[in-house]
N, C-alpha and C positions, 0 to 999 in steps of 0.2 A: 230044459233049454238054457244056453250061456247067457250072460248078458250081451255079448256079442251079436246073437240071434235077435235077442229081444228088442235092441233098435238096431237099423240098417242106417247106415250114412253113404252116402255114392254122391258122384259131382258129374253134371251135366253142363259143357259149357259153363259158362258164369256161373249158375245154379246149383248151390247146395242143397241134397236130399234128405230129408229125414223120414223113415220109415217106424213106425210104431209096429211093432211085429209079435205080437202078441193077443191075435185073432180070437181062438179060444174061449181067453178071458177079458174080452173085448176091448186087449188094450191097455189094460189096466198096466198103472205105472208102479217099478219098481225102483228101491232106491239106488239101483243099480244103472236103469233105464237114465233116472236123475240126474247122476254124475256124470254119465256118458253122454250128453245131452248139453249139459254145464259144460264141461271141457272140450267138444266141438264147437260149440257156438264159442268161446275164449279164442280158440283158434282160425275159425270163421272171421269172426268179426275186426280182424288185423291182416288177413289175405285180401292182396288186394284183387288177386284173379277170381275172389268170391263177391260177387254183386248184389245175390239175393238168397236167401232161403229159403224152401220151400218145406215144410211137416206137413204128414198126413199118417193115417191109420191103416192098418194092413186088411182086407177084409171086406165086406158092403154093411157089415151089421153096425158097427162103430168107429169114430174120431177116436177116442180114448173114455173109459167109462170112471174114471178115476182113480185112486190110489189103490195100491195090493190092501183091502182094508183087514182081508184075512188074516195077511201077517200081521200086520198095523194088530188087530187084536190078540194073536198069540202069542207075539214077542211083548206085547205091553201087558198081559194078564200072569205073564209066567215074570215080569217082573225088570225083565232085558230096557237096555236102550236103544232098540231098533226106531223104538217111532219117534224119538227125539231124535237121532239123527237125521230121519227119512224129513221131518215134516223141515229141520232146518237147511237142511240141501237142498230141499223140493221149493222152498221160500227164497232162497240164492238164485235157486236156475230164474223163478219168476222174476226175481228181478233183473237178472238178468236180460230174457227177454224182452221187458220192458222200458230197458236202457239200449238194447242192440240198434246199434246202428247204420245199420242197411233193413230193405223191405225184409219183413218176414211174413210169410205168408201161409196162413193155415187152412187148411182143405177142411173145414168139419163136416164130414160124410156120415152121417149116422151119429148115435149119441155119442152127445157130450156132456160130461157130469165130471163136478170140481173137480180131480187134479187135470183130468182134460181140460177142462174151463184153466185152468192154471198156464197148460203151455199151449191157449192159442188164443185166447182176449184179448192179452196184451201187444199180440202182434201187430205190425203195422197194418196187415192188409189180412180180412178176416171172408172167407167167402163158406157161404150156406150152401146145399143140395136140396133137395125133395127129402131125401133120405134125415136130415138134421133135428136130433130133439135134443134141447136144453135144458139143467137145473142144473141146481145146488140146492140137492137133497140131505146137506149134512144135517139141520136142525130135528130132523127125524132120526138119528140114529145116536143125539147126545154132543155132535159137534158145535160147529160155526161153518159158515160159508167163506171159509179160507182163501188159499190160493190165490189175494190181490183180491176177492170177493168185498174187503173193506175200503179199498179204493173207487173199486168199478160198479158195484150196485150203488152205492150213492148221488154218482153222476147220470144214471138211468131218465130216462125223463119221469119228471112229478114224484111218485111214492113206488116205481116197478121195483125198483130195487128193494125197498122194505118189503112190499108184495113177495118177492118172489123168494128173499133169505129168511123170509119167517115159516113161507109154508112151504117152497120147495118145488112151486108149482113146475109144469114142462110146458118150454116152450118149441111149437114147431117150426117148421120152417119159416115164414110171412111172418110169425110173430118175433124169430129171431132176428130177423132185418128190421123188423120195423123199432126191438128194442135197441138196436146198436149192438148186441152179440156178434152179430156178421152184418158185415156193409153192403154184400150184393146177394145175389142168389144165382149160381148157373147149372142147370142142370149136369146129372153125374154124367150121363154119358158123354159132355164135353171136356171131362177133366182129361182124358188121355188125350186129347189134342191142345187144352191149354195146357199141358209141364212139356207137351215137346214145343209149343211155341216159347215158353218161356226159357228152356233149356238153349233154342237156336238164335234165341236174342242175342243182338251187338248190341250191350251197354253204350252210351255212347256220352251221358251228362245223369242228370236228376236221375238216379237208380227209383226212387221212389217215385217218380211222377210217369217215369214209365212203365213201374210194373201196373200202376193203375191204369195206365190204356190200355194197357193192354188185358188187362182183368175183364175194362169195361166191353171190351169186343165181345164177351165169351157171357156175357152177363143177362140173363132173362127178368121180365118182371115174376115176381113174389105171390101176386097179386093179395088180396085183403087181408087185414092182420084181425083176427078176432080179438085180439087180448086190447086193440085199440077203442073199442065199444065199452069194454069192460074199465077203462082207465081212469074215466071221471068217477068211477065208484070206487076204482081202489083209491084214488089220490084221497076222496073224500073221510072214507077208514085210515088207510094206513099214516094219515099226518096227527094220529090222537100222540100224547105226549108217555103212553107208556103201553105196553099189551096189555096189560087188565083194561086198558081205555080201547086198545083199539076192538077189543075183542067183547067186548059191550056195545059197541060203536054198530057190529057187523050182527048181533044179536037182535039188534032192535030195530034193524032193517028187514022187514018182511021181505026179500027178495031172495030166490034157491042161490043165488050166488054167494051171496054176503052168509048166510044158513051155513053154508056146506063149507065156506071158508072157516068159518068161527068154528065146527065141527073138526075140524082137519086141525087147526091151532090147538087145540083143545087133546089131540094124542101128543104130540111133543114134545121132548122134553121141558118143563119149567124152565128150567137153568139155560139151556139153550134158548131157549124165546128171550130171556131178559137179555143176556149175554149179548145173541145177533143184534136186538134194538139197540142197547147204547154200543159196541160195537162198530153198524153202522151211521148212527148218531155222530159219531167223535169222526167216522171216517171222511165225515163231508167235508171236513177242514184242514186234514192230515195231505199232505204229500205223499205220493208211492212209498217210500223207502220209510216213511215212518207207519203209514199203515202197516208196514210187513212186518216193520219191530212188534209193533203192536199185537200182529198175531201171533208171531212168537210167544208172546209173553204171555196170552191168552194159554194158545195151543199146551204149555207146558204147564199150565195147571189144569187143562183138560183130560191130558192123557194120566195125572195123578190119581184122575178122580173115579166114581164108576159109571157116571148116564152114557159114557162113551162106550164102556163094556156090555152096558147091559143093553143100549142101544144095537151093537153093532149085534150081539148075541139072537137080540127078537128080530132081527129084517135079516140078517146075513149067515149065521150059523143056525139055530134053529128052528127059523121061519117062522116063528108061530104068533109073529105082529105083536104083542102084548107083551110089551118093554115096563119091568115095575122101578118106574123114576124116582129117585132120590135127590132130593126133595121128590112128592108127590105131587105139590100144587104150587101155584105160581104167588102163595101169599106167603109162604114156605121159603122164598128166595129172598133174600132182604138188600137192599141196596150196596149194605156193605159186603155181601156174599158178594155181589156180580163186582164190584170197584175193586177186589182183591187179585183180580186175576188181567186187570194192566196195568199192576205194579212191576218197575222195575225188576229185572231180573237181577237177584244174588251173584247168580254165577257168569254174567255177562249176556247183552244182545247181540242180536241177530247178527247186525252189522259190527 
């Protein structure tokens, strides 16, 4: 399949389309998808006959499941600079996104996992299905929770966002609205009649104040978010001041939740646990565009290293869950291990 095929663009009245057209592999983004992607919205966002955007995913199974990580591993084990290019054009388009100025509007129908979570959080107007499950499941395969993940899990209410880039958890539908992932929820079967009512709109003032009535017409309740039950327990764990704290924290709590979370932290990579905690520690005070330097500067001493290989190897190549982490343990990682990798880059940032 061209990159041509792989995303579709089409204009509807005012309405810019984006198609994620790669079903199959549920989506998943190439760096090809990236730049085409990047270079529409450039050209989008200075038409004035273009009012709004609208992305979605080609498919019922997923929004986008995130990055090609398969190349992502065989161009980075054979040595290539594929994934330093991918992951700093992937970190332009977000911000891009996150600057564009007209609504943009992301359908998440089905999962959505980081580099999805990259090209639809940041948009203006973010809407849930029945069909919607969410993470950022990198800390399980040797990454970080990328993508603007250093920006936007820290502003989550109370400790979600530490909660959910340490272990990864999913969230579905009711609990992605009630985290702020997606702002409403309308069932699928109404999306073909809201993109032809958004397509047949006369912009007429506020582009942004209208796509939201009109969102809200088409908008169902959610109803109860389980993970909100669950919140006063994570906020009480996840505000300890380091993982080895929080992860004693949820040990010494008799309850199956706090159990099976410490359990779950405990397969992970070391290096990624510390890494995500200061991470998104420093994120809560960074601005978007310095958060993204930031992961830059991370991401290219991640793809140097091996917990990312041998991560993507035990979950994605040869399935067999039992990732042997370098370091093995989390006492293994030492403060100046994880401080070494949002130093300044040699060879220049992001931006």
């Amino acid at each position: 399949m061209s990159s041509e095929e792989e995303i579709l663009f089409a204009r509807e009245g005012a309405l810019g389309l984006v198609t994620l057209n790669r079903p199959k592999a549920l989506n998943a983004l190439t760096h090809e998808m990236c730049l085409a992607l990047d270079a529409k919205l450039k050209v989008w966002e200075t038409d004035d006959s273009v009012r709004a955007v609208l992305i979605e995913g080609a498919g019922e199974r997923a929004f986008c499941a995130g990055g090609d990580i398969v190349k992502l591993y065989n161009e980075g084990r054979a040595g290539g600079d594929y994934p330093l290019h991918f992951y700093r054009d992937e970190y332009l388009l977000n911000a891009r996104i996150k600057h564009f100025p007209k609504p943009y509007i992301a359908l998440i129908d089905g999962i959505v996992m980081g580099g999805g979570v990259g090209v639809s959080v940041h948009g203006s107007h973010r809407i849930a299905t029945e069909r919607t499950l969410f993470a950022m499941p990198e800390s399980g395969i040797g990454l970080f929770p990328d993508v603007g993940g250093t920006y936007f899990l820290p502003r989550l209410e109370g400790e979600l966002g530490m909660y959910l880039g340490l272990t990864g958890a999913r969230l579905k539908t009711a609990d992605s609205v009630f985290a702020g992932i997606a702002q409403s929820y309308i069932p699928s079967e109404k999306l073909p009649a809201l993109k032809d009512a958004l397509a047949a709109h006369e912009f007429a003032g506020d582009a942004s104040a209208e796509v939201g009535k009109l969102l809200a017409g088409f908008a169902a309740d959610p109803g109860d978010a389980p993970i909100a039950e669950t919140l006063p327990a994570i906020n009480r764990h996840f505000a300890k001041s380091s993982v080895p704290a929080i992860i004693e924290s949820l040990q010494s709590d008799g309850d199956a939740f706090a159990a099976k979370t410490a359990d779950s932290l405990l397969t992970k990579s070391p290096t990624s646990m510390k890494l995500t905690f200061e991470q998104l520690r420093r994120g809560k005070t960074l601005d978007f565009d310095d958060c993204m330097r930031q992961e830059f500067r991370m991401v290219n001493r991640v793809i140097k290293g091996v917990d990312f290989y041998e991560g993507t190897r035990a979950a994605v190549i040869d399935k067999d869950q039992s990732p042997k982490w370098t370091p093995a343990t989390l006492d293994e990682v030492s403060d100046a291990d994880i401080a070494a990798y949002f130093e300044p880059l040699p060879d220049g940032e992001l931006f």
